[in-house]
N, C-alpha and C positions, 0 to 999 in steps of 0.2 A: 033302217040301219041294221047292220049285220049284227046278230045276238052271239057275241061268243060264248065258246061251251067248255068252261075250264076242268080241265081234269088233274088227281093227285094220285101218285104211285106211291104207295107205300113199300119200302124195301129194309126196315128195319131191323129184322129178327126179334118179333116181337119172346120169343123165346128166350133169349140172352138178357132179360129185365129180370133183375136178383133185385124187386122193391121188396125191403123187410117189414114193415107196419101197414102192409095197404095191399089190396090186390091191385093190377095192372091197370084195369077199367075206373078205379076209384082214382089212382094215378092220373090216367089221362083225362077225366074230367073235371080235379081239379088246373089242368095245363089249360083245357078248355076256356076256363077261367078266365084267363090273365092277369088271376091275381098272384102277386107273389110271394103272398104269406104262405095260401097252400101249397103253390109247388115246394118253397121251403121244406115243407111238410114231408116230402116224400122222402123218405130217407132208402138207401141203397144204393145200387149200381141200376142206372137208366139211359134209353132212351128213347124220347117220347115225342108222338106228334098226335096232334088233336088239329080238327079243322070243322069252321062253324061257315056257310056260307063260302064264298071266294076269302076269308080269313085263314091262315093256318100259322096254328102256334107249335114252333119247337121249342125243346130244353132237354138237355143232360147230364149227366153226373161226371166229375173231374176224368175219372178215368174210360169216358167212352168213347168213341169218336162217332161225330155225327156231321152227314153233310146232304149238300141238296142243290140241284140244278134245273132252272126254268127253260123249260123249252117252248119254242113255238109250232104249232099246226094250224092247216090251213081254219079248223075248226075252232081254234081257241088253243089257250095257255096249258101244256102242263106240267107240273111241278115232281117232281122225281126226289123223294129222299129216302137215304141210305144210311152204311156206316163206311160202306165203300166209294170211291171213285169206280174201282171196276166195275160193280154190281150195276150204277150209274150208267154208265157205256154200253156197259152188254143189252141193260133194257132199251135203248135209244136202238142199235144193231137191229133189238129186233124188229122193232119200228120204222128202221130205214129214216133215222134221226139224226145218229151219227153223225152226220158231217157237220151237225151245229155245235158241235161239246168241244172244247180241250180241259189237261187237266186244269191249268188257270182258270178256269170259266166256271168250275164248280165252285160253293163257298162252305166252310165250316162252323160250324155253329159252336159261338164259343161256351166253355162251360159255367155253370152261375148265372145265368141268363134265359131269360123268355125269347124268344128271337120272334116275330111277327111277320108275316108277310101275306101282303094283297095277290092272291090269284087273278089278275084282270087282264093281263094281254101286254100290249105292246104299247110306250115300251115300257121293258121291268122296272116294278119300283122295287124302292129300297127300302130292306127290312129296318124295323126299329125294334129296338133290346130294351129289355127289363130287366136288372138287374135281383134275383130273388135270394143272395147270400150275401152278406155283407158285413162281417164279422168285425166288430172295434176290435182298435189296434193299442196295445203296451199299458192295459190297463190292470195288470198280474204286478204282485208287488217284486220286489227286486232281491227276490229271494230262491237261488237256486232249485233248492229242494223243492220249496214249495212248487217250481213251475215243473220240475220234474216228476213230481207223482202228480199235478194236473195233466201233463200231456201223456206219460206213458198209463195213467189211469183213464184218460180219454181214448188211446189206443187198445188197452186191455176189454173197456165195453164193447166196443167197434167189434173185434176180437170174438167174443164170448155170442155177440147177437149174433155174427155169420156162421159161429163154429153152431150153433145152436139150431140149426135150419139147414146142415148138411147129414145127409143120411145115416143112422150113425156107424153102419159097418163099412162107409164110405173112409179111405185112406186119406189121409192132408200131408201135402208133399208143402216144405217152404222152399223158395229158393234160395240158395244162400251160399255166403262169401265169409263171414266170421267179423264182415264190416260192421256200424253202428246200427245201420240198419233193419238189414237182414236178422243181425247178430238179437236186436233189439225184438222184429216181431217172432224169431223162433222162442224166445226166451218168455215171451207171453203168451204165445198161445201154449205154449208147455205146462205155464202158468195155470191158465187159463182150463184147458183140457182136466190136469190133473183134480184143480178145486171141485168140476163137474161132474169129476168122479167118469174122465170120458178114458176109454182104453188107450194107454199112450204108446202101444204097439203100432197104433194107427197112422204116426208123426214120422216121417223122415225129412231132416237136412238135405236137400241136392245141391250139392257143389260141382260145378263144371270142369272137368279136369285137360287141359290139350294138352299137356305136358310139359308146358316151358314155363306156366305161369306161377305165381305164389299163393293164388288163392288155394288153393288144397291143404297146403300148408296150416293157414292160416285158420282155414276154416276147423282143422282139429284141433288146432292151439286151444281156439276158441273153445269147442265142446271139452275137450281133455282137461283143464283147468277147472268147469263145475259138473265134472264128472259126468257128462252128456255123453262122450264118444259114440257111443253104440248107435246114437242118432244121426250117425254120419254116414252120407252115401256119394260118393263121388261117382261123376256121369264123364265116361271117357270120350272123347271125338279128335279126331283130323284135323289139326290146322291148316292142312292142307285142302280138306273138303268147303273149306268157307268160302261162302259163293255172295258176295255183294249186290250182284244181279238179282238172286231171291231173294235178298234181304228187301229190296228195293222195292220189289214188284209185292212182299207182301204190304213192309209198310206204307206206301203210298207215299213217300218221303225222299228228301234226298240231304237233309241236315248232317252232315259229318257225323257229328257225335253221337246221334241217336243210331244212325247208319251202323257205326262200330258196335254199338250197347245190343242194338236188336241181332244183330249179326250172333253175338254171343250168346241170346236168346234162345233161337231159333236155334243154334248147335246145342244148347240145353234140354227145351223142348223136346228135339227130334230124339234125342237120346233118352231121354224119359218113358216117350211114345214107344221106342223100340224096345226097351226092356219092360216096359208094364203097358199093354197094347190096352187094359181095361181103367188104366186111372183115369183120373177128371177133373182131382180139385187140388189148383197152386194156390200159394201165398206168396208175398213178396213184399218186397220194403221199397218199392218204386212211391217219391212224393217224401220221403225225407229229408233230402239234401235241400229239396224245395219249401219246405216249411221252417227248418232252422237255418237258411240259405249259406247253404255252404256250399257254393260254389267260389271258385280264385276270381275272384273282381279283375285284378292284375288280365287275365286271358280276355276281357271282352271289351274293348275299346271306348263300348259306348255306354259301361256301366263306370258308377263310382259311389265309395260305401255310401253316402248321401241318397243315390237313386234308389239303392238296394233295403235301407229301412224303413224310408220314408213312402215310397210306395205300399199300397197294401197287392200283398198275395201278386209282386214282381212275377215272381220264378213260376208260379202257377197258371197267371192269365199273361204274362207280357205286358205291354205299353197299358193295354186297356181297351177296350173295343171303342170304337171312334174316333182313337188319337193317330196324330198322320202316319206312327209305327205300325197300326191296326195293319195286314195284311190281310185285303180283301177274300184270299183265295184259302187263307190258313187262319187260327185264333191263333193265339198267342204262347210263350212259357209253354206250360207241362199240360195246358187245356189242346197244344199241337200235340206235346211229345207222348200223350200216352199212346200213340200206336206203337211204338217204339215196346211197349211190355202187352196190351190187350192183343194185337194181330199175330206174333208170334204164336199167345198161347190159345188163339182163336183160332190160328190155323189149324194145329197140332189138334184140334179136337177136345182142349182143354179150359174149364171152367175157372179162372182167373180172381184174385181176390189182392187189391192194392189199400188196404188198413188206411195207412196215412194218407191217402186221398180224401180220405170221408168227411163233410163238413165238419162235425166234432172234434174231430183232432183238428184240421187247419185252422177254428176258431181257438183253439187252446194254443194253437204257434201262432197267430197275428195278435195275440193277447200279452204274447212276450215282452217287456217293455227292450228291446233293444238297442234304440238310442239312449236308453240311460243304465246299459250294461255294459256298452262299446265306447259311450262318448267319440263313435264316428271313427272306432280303431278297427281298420279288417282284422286286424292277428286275434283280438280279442272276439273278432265278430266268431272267427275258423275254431277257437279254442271254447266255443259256450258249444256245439250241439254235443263234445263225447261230455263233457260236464252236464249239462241236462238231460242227457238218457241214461246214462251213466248212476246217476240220482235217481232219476225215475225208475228204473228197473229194482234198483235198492230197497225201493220205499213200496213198490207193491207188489215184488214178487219176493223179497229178500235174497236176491241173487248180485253177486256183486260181478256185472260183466266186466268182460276185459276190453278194453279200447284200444286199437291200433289205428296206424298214419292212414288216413284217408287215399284212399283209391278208385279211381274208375272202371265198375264191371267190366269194361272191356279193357281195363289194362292192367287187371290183377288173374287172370284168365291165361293171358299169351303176352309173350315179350314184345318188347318195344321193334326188337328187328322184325320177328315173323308177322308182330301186325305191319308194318312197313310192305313187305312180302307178301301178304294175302288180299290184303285191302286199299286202295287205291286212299292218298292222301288229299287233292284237290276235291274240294267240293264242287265246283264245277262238271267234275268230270261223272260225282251224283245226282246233280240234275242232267246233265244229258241223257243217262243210262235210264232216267226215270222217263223223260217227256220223248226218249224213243218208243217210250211202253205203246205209244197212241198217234204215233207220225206212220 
């Protein structure tokens, strides 16, 4: 009988693993594992692949993206994982493999999860998942304040361990809007900075400015009200230079929404890049809307507030990996959309930091009792997240933020006509622009 000879490409960037409590190697041997108390364990920004045998175990952190595709050789199986589709493709290219890949055909590893897979041959099995996060749901009592210095004092730790392992004449750029978000992590790590006694010359606000939009506005409103102003930097670009096509092609996506968010990204980014060619380290408030889900129920046909509480961590995984929603090709929720904020500032050469992803805080947001805040009303559902950060900020930095009407990064940025103008409206016509990337 023929022996096949399986092989695995590792294309990770082992470099891009911000694990806080653990070196890398301790990391991936508990992954090795397959247990999933330790991977639990790992706390950071990861991704990770261990392999014992023809077994190979993946797993990574909310905000990274990971994916992998099994090819065949006349010699045996081999398995290719990345954080790209590209990186993907190009090592096949050079293998003269190529003609086996499309992007459908690659899979993403969803995040919260061990993922498994037999290197054997033909034909491919199917990986199985292990669930290593799994946070009870609405067991915080029904007490605003209280949940509000739990979750924004669960963000402030988050906060203080990253700020605490950057170099310290190193600059911290947030990104920011003067939304609850944004507004919420400039406001603790300033917090957080000053307690440390860390130089607060080091902190600027970046606001995106194209001209037409409100968030510039808004975002001084914001600082000018607790006397922050000086902390404001606005980042000017072109609405006319917005290119969809690169939006596309960096994030490996063709999702409408994330499409327009990263778009305004990436004019972010680049504009950061070209005025300070030597920074590195963002912040941002990407993974908020998703943990107090504030998202309009009303715009998505196939949700209803029922799905949206009663699910755990909805907006973060999706349906759930296995369920017939699961798409094969993508995970789910914000375990798909974070390239939508990692590949922008991964492109740009910049070292990325999304707080509200970190399991600590999303266990302090699935812990929210919602159903017995909302009693199953969305207006009440939209009206708890500026009420709970709102609190929370109060109660551990003693700053009383300001809260304004909810907006979309990309539509407090540029108007409703010039996005109309710049960026194509069918989704459709973003997946075509994407799955031309490899026809």
């Amino acid at each position: 009988m023929h022996q096949y000879v399986e092989k695995v490409v590792d294309l990770t960037e082992p470099d891009e693993n911000h694990i806080l409590n653990m070196p890398v190697g301790e990391a991936v041997e508990r992954l090795r594992s397959g247990k999933p108390d330790a991977v639990a364990g790992i706390h950071g920004s990861f991704a990770l692949m261990a392999r014992e045998g023809t077994t190979v175990r993946m797993a990574r952190s909310l905000d990274r993206p990971m994916r992998y595709f099994l090819a065949k050789r006349q010699e045996g199986p081999v398995l290719i994982v990345a954080a790209r589709i590209d990186a993907i493709y190009q090592w096949l290219q050079a293998e003269v493999l190529d003609a086996q890949v499309h992007p459908s055909y690659t899979r993403m590893v969803p995040a919260h999860h061990i993922l498994e897979l037999q290197v054997i041959g033909c034909p491919d099995p199917d990986p199985t998942y292990t669930r290593f996060f799994t946070p009870p749901m609405g067991t915080l009592p029904e007490d605003l304040d209280a949940i509000g210095q739990a979750y924004i004092g669960a963000l402030a730790n988050e906060i203080q361990d990253w700020l605490q392992r950057v170099p310290e004449r190193e600059p911290i750029g947030v990104c920011f809007s003067g939304g609850i978000d944004s507004g919420s992590v400039f406001l603790t790590a300033y917090f957080v900075m000053k307690r440390l006694g860390m130089n607060l010359s080091r902190l600027k606000a970046f606001v995106l400015d194209l001209g037409r939009g409100p968030d510039v506005a808004q975002a001084r409103q914001f600082l000018d009200s607790l006397g922050l102003g000086l902390f404001l930097e606005p980042i000017e670009a072109d609405p006319d230079a917005l290119d969809v096509e690169e939006t596309i092609r960096v994030i490996e996506d063709y999702k409408l929404l994330d499409v327009q968010s990263a778009t305004m990204a990436i004019a972010l980014c680049r504009g950061i890049r070209q005025r300070y060619p030597e920074w590195k380290y963002l912040v941002d408030g990407d993974g908020g809307d998703e943990n107090l889900k504030d998202y309009p129920i009303e715009e998505n046909l196939e949700l209803t507030i029922r799905s949206v509480v009663n699910n755990p961590m909805l907006y973060q995984e999706g349906w759930g990996v296995g369920k017939i929603k699961h798409s094969l090709t993508y995970s789910g929720g914000f375990s798909r959309s974070c390239t939508r904020t990692y590949a922008p500032a991964h492109s740009f050469g910049f070292a990325g930091f999304s707080p509200y992803t970190r399991p600590g805080v999303i266990a302090v947001a699935e812990a929210i009792p919602f159903i017995r805040l909302t009693n199953y009303d969305a207006e009440k559902l939209y009206a708890l997240k500026g009420e709970i950060v709102q609190r929370g900020i109060a109660a551990v930095t003693g700053m009383k933020m300001p809260v304004f009407p909810k907006r979309r990064f990309q539509h407090a940025d540029i108007s409703q006509e010039a996005m109309q103008q710049n960026l194509p409206w069918q989704e459709a016509q973003y997946r075509g622009k994407f799955l031309a990337l490899y026809s």
